[in-house]
N, C-alpha and C positions, 0 to 999 in steps of 0.2 A: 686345312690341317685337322687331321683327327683329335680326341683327348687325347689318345695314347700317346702321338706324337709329341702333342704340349706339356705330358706329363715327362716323357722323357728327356727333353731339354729342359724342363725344370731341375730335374732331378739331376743333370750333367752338370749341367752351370754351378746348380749348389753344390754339389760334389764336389768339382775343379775348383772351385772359389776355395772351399774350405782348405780344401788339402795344399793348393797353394799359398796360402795364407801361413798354413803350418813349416811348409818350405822356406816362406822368407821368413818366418821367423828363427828356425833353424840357424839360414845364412848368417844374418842383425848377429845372432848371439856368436857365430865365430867371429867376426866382425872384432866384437867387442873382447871373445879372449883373448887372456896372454900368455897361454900356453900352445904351442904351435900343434902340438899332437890331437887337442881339443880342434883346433879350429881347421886339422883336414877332416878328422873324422864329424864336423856338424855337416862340413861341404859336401862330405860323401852321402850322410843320410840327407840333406836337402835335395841331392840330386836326384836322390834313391827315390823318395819323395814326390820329386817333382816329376820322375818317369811315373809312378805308382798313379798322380794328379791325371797324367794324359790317358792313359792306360784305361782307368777310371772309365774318361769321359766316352774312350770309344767303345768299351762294353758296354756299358747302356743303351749305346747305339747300335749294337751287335755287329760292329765293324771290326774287321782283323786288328790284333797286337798289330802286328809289325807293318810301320806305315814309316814314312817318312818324318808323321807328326812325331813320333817316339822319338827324335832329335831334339824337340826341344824343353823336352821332360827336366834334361840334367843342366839348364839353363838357373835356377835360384841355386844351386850350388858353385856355382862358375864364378869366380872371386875375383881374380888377378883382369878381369878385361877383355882378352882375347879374340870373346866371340860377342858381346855387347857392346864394348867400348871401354875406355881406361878411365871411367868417372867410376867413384866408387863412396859410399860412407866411410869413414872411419875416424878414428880418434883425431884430432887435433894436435898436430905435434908438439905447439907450445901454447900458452891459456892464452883466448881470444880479450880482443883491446877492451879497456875497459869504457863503458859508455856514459856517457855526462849529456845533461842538459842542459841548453843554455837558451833564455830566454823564452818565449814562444812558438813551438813550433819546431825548433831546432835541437838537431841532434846531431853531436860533437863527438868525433871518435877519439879519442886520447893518448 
């Protein structure tokens, strides 16, 4: 592998990393709102986001937009399950058990 080469996949990876990072965070904070109109439009820019992330990594590489990989761009935006699976963060619908100790070692859910 040349420099240029190594430079280049330095520069993707850190690129892709960052800006996906920025995507889930995006996603986290719909997540957590409670206003429905906030939490399609964070979906929409994580996705946005997340295409922009892949997009990113193939210009550096001087390989074509349009690939197949640009599918999974709008994946940190993608909330309901769908196309990952139905596990998902979210709030807790009612406060979790409260924890007690008892004795050594032992932990007593309540």
């Amino acid at each position: 592998m040349s420099i240029t080469q190594v430079q280049q996949w330095v520069l993707s990876v850190l690129a892709f990393t960052v800006i996906e990072h920025f995507a889930a965070g995006l996603a986290i904070a719909a997540i957590f709102s409670e206003e429905k109109d906030a939490q399609v439009g964070l979906n929409v820019l994580a996705g946005i986001t997340g295409v922009v992330a892949v997009g990113a990594f193939r210009a550096i590489h001087g390989k074509s937009l349009l690939s197949a990989w640009m599918l999974l761009g709008p994946l940190p935006g993608e909330r309901k399950g769908t196309l990952v699976g139905s596990a998902r963060i979210g709030v807790a619908p009612e406060p979790p058990a409260e924890v007690g100790a008892r004795g050594v070692g032992q932990v007593v859910l309540l």
